[in-house]
C-alpha positions as CSV (number, residue, x, y, z in Angstrom):
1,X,0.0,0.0,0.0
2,X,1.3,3.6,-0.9
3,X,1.5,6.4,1.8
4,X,-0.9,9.4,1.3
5,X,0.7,12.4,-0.1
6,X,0.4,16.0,1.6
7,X,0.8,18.1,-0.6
8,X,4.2,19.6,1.7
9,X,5.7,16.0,1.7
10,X,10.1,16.2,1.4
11,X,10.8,14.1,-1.8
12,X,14.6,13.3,-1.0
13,X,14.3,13.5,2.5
14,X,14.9,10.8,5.2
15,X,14.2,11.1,9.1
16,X,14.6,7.6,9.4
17,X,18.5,7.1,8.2
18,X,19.5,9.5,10.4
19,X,21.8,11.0,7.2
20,X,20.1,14.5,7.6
21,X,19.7,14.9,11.5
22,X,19.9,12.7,14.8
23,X,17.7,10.4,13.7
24,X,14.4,8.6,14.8
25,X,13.2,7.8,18.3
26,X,14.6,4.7,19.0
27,X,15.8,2.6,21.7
28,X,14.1,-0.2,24.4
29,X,14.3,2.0,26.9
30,X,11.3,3.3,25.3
31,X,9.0,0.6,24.5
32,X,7.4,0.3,27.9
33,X,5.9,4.0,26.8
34,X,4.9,2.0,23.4
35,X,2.9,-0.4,25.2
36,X,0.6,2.4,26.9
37,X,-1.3,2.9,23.2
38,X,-4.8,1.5,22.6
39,X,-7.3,2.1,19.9
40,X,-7.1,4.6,17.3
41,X,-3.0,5.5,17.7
42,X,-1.2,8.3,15.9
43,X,2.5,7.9,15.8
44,X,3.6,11.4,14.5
45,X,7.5,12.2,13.5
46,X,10.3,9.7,12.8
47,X,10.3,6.8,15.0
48,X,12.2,3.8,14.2
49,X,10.0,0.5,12.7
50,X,11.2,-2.0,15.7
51,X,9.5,0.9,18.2
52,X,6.3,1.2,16.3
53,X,5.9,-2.4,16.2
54,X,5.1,-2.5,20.2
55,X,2.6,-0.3,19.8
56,X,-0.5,-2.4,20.4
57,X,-2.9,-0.6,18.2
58,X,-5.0,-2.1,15.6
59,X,-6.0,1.0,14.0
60,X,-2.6,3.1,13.3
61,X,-1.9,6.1,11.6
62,X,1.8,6.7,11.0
63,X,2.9,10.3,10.3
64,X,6.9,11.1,8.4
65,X,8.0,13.5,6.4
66,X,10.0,12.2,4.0
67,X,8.6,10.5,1.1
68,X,11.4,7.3,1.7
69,X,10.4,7.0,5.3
70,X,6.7,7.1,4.3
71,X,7.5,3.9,1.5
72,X,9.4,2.3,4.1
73,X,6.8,2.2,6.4
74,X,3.8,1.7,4.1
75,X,5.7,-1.7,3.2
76,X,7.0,-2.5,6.7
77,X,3.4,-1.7,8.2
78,X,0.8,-2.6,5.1
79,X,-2.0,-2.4,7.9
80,X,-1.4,1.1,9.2
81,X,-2.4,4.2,7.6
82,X,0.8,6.4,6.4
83,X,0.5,9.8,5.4
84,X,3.8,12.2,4.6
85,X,4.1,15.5,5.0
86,X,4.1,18.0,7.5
87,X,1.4,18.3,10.2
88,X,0.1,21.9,9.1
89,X,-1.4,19.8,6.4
90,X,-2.4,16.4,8.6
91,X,-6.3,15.7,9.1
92,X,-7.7,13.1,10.2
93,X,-11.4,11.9,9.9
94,X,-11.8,11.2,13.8
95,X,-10.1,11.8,16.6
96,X,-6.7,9.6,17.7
97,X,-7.3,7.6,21.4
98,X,-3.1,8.1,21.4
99,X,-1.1,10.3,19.6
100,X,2.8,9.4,20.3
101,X,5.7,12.0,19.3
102,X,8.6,11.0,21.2
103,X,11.0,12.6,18.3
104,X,9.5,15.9,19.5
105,X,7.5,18.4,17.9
106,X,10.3,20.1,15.7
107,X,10.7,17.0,13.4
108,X,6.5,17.6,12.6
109,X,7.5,20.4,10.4
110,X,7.8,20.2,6.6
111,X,10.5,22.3,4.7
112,X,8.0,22.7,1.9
113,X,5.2,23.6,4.1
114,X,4.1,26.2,6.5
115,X,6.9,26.9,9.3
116,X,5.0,26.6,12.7
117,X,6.1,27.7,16.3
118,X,6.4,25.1,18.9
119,X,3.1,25.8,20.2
120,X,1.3,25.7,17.3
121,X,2.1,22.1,16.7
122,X,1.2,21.3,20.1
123,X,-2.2,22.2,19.4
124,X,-2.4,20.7,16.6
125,X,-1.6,17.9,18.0
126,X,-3.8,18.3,21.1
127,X,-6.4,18.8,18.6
128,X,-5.8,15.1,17.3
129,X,-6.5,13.7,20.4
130,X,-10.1,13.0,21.9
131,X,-10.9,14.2,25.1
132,X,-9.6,11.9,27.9
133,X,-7.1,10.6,25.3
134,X,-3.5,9.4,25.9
135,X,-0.5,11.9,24.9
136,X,2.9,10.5,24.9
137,X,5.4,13.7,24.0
138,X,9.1,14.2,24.2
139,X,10.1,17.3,24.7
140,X,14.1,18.2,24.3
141,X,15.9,20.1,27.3
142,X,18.2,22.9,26.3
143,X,19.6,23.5,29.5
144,X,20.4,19.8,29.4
145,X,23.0,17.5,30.5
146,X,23.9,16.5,27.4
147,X,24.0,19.7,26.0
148,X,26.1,20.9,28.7
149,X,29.1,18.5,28.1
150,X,28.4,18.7,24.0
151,X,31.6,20.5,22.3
152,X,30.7,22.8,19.8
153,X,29.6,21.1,16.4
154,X,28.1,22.5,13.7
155,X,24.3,22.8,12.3
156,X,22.5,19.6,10.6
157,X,20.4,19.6,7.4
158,X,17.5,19.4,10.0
159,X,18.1,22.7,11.6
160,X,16.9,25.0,9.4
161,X,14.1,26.5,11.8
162,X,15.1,28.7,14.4
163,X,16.6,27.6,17.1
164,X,13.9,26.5,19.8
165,X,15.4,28.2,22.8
166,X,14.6,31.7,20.9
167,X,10.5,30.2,20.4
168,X,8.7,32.3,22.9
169,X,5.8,29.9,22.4
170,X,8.0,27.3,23.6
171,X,7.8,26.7,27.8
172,X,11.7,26.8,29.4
173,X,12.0,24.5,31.9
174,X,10.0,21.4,32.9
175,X,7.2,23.3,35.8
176,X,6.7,25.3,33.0
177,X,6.2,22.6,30.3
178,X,3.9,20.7,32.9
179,X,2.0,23.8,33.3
180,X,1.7,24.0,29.2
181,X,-0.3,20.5,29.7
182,X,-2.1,20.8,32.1
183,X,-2.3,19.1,36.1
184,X,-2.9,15.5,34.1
185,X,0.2,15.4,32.9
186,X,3.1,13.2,34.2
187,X,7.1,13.6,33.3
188,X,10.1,11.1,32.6
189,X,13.3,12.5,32.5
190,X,15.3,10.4,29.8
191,X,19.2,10.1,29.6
192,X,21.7,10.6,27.9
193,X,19.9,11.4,24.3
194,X,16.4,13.1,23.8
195,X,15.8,10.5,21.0
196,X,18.2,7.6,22.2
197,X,17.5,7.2,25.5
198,X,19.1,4.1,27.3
199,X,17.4,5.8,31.3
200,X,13.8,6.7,31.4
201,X,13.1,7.9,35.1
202,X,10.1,9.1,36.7
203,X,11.2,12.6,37.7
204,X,9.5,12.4,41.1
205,X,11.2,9.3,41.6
206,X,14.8,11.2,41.3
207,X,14.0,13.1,44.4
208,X,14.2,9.9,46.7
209,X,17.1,10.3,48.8
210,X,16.5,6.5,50.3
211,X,17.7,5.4,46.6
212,X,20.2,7.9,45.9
213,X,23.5,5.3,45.2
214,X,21.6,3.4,42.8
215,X,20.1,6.8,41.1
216,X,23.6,7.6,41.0
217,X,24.7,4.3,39.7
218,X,22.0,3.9,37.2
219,X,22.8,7.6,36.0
220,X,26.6,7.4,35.8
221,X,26.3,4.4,33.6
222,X,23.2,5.9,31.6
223,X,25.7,9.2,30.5
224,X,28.9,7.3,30.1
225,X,30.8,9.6,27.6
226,X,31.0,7.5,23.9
227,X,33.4,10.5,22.3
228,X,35.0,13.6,23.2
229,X,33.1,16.0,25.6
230,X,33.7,19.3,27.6
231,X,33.9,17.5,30.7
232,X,33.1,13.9,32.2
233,X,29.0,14.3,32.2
234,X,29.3,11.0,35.0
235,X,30.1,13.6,37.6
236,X,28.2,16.1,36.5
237,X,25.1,13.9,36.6
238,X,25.8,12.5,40.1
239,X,26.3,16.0,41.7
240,X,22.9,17.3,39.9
241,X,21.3,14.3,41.6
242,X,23.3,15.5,44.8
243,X,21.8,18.7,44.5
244,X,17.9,17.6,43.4
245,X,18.7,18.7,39.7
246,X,18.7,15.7,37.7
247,X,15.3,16.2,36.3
248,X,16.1,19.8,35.7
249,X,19.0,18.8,33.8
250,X,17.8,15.8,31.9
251,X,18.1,15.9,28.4
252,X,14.6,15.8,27.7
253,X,11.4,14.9,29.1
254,X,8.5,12.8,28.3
255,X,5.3,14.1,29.3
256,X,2.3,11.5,29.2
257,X,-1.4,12.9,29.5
258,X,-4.1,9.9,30.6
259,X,-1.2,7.0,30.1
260,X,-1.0,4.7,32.6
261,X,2.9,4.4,32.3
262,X,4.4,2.8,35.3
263,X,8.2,2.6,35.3
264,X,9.3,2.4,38.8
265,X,11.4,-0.2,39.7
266,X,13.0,-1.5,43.0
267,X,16.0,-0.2,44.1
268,X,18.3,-0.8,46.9
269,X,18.8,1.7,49.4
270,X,22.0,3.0,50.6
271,X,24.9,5.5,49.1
272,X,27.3,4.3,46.4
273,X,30.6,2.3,47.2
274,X,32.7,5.0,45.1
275,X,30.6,8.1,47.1
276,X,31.6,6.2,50.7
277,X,35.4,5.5,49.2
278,X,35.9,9.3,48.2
279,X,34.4,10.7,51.0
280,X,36.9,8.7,53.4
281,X,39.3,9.6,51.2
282,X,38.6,13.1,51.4
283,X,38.8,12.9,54.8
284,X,42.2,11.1,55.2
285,X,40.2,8.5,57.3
286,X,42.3,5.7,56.2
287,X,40.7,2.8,58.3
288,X,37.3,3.7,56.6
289,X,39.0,3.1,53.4
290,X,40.9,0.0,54.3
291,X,37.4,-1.2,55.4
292,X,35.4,-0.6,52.6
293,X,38.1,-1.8,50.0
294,X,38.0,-5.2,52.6
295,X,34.5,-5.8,52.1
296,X,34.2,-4.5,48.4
297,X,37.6,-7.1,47.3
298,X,36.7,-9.8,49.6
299,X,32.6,-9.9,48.9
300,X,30.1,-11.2,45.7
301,X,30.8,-7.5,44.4
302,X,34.6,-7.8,43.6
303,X,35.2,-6.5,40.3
304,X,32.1,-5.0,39.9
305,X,32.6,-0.9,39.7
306,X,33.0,1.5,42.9
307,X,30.0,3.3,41.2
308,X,28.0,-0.1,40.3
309,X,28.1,-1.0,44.1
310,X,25.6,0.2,47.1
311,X,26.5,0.0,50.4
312,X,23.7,-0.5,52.8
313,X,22.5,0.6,56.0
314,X,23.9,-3.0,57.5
315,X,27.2,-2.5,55.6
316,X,25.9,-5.0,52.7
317,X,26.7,-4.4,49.4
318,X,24.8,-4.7,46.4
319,X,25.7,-4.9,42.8
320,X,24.0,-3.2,39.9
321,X,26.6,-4.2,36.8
322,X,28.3,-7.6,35.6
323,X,31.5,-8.0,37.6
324,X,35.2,-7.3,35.9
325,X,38.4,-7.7,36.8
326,X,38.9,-6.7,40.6
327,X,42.4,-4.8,39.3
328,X,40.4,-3.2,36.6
329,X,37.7,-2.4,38.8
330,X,40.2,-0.4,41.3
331,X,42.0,1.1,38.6
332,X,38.7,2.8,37.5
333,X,38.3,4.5,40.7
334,X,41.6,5.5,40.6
335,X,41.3,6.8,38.0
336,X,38.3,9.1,39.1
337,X,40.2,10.3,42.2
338,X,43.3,11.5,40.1
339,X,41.0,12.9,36.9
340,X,38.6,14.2,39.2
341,X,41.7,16.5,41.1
342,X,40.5,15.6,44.0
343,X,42.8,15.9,47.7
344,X,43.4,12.4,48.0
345,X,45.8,11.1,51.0
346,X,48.4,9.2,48.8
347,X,51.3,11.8,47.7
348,X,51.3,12.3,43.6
349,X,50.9,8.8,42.1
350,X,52.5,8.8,38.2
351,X,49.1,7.0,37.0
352,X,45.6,5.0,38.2
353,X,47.4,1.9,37.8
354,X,50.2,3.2,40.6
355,X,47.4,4.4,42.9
356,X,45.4,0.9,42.4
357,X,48.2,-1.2,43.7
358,X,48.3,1.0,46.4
359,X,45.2,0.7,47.5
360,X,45.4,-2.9,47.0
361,X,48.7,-3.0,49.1
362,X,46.0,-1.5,52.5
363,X,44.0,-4.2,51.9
364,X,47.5,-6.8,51.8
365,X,46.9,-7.4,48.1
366,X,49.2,-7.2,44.8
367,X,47.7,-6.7,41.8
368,X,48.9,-5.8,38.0
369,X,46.0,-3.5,37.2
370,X,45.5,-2.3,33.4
371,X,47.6,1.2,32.7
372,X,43.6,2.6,31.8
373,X,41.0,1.4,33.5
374,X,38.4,0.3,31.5
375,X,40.1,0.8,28.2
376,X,39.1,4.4,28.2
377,X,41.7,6.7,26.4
378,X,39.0,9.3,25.9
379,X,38.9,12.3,28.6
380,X,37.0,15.5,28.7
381,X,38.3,18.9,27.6
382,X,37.5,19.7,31.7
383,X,39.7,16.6,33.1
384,X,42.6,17.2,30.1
385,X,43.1,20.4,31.1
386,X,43.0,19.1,34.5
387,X,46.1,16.7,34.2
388,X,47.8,19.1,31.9
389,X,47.9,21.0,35.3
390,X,48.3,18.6,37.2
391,X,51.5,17.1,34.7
392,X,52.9,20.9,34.6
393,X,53.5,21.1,38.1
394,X,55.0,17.9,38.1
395,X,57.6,18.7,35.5
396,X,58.3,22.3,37.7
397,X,59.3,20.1,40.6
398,X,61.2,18.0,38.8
399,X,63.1,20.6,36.8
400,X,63.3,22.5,40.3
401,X,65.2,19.4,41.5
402,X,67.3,18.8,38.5
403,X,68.4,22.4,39.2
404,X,69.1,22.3,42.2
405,X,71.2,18.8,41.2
406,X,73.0,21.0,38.5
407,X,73.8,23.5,41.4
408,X,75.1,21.4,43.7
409,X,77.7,19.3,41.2
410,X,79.0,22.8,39.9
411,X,79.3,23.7,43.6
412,X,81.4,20.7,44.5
413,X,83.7,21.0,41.4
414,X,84.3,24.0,41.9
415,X,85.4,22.9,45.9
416,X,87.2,20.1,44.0
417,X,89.0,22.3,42.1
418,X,90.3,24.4,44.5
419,X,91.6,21.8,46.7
420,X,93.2,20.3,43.7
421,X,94.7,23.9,43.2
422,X,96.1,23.9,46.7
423,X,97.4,20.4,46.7
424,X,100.0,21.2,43.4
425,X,100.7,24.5,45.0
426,X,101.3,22.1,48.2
427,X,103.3,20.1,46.4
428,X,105.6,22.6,44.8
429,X,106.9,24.4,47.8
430,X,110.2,23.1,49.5
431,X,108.8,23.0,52.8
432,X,106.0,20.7,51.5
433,X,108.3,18.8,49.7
434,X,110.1,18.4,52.7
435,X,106.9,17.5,55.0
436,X,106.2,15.0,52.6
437,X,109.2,13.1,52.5
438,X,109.0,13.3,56.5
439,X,105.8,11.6,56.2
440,X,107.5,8.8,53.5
441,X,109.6,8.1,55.9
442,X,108.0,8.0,59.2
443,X,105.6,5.4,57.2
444,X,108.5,3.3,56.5
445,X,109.6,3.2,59.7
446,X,106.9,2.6,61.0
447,X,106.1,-0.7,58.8
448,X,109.4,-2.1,59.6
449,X,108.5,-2.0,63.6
450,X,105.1,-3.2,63.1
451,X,106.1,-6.0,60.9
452,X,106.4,-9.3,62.8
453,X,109.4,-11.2,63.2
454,X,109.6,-14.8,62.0
């Protein structure tokens, strides 16, 4: 079956390929959301086929576009109703139970078609959806996390609007965008990519301070930097969860309107094995930190990662990640100590590895850690600029003590000298000459008395 043409549709355009832009909506971390649709669904914007497949609708409408996507579709979906072109243009004969648009509103917009504000196309697309009906939207954080780390890049095909943060119609913030839809409305902060997320959180469940280490440990691995960034967004993340951020500083949001979305899970309680480890470390309390690299080395969690690992109220310790190698493991938080320039007790180690088999040594282990933990070679511009510092003042000491080595072996040749000076000038003088064959000769004779008689 062929898609329905708009009239605004892009002819050699793709959403879907991700050549043009950052792609479709995509990821499991999603398809929980999927499952919330029921009768007459609306799936507007790029989303990829394997996510619009868990949509349990029998009656779908799919909206792209591109005029490949919409052929794409139309063969992968022959059931559903696909229509391309840009929503100005989009009617529909009824009105949708669901309407999802988890790429966001911005990707709703046709190049060849009428260029709407952010608000508009929310009320379009409210105007889709029947009273009572189920809304699932994502909506991208500028003030985000991942936005905040992001090195400068430059424009894709796809950003040929304005940019968003200059849309008055469009709500900063997420009271704001709650506000926008109205007391019904329920938000999901996602990590680390608006359209890719791997973390989907209720963001009232961030605020639990019962859970915190395995919010932090669930975060940190969620935003684990793939490429080159401004700075390590792992801290970043864990101190905006400190702080009661992390849904302010999620890159995006998903709002659902009537959904019954549940996505709470069970967590331990407790802090993080790698927030206990620092803050002993901080506080030069060595026998803390001999006892929690014990129980972490000696327990079911060896191996697994400082930041992987919640410590309980009883001490026990609970792991949230497939265990490594334990040398590996402690070379990793090494590793974060020394990047992180923080004030650790153990004087200038040369690399992780050195500091690991220190910390091993407290505990009366050796181990042969990996020179980089984890096989990470990749830093932030932050933490580079850190250990340039950090490596500066190293090489300042040390050419402070070559110096002072120079200065000291010119000093003592120059001594040397002199008394070699005074010895020929010794040597040359008749009374010298004379003292020293005194001396000759009082040794003689004193080697013939001493020498036994046999």
């Amino acid at each position: 079956m062929n898609p329905r043409l708009l009239g605004d549709e892009m002819v050699r355009w793709s959403d879907l390929d991700g050549a043009h832009g950052p792609g479709p909506a995509r990821g499991a971390a999603l398809g929980p959301l999927l499952g919330a649709a029921s009768g007459r669904t609306l799936i507007a914007g790029p989303h990829d086929p394997a996510l619009v497949g868990l949509a349990p609708a029998d009656d779908l409408t799919l909206l792209v576009r591109g005029v490949a996507d919409g052929h794409a579709l139309a063969a992968g979906f022959p059931e559903a109703t696909v229509c391309v072109g840009g929503l100005a243009k989009f009617g529909a004969e009824a009105p949708f139970d669901t309407v999802i648009a988890l790429a966001g509103l911005e990707v709703l917009a046709s190049a060849e078609g009428v260029e709407l504000s952010w608000g508009q196309s929310l009320d379009l697309l409210l105007d889709l959806l029947r009273p009572g009906g189920t809304l699932l939207l994502t909506v991208e954080n500028h003030l985000g996390l991942h936005r905040l780390v992001a090195l400068p890049g430059r424009p894709a095909d796809a950003d040929w609007t304005a940019a968003g943060e200059h849309d008055p119609s469009r709500p900063a913030g997420l009271a704001r965008v709650l506000d926008r839809l109205g007391p019904a409305a329920r938000a999901y902060a996602a990590y680390p990519d608006p359209l890719a997320p791997t973390c989907v959180l209720e963001a009232g469940e961030l605020d639990r301070e019962d859970v915190t280490g395995a919010l932090a440990a669930l975060l940190t691995r969620a935003v684990e930097p793939l490429g080159n960034v401004l700075t390590d967004p792992r801290r970043l993340a864990v101190s905006a969860l400190r702080h009661g951020a992390a849904a302010q500083l999620a890159p995006a949001w998903i709002l659902a309107v009537g959904a019954d979305v549940d996505l709470r899970r069970t967590l331990p309680s407790g802090r993080t094995l790698h927030d206990l480890l620092l803050a002993a470390a901080l506080e030069r309390d060595l026998p803390a930190v001999r006892e929690l690299l014990g129980a972490w080395l000696d327990g079911p969690a060896a191996g697994v990662p400082a930041d992987q690992v919640v410590v309980g109220a009883a001490g026990e310790l609970t792991a949230l990640a497939p265990a490594e190698d334990p040398g590996a493991a402690l070379a990793r938080f090494a590793a974060d100590l020394i990047d992180g320039g923080y004030p650790h007790p153990w004087p200038a180690p040369r690399s992780p590895a050195e500091l690991a088999v220190t910390l091993a040594a407290m505990t009366g282990r050796e181990i042969d850690p990996p020179e980089r933990a984890g096989g990470r070679t990749d830093l932030g511009v932050r933490e580079l600029l850190a250990a340039r510092s950090r490596l500066a003042e190293e090489l300042a000491q040390a050419r402070a003590k070559q110096l002072w080595y120079e200065q000291m072996l010119v000093e003592r040749e120059a001594a040397l000298k002199r008394l070699q000076r005074i010895n020929l000038v010794l040597a040359a003088t008749a009374p010298a000459r004379a003292l020293l064959s005194g001396a000759r000769a009082a040794r003689r004779t004193a080697r013939r008395v001493l020498r036994p008689r046999g």
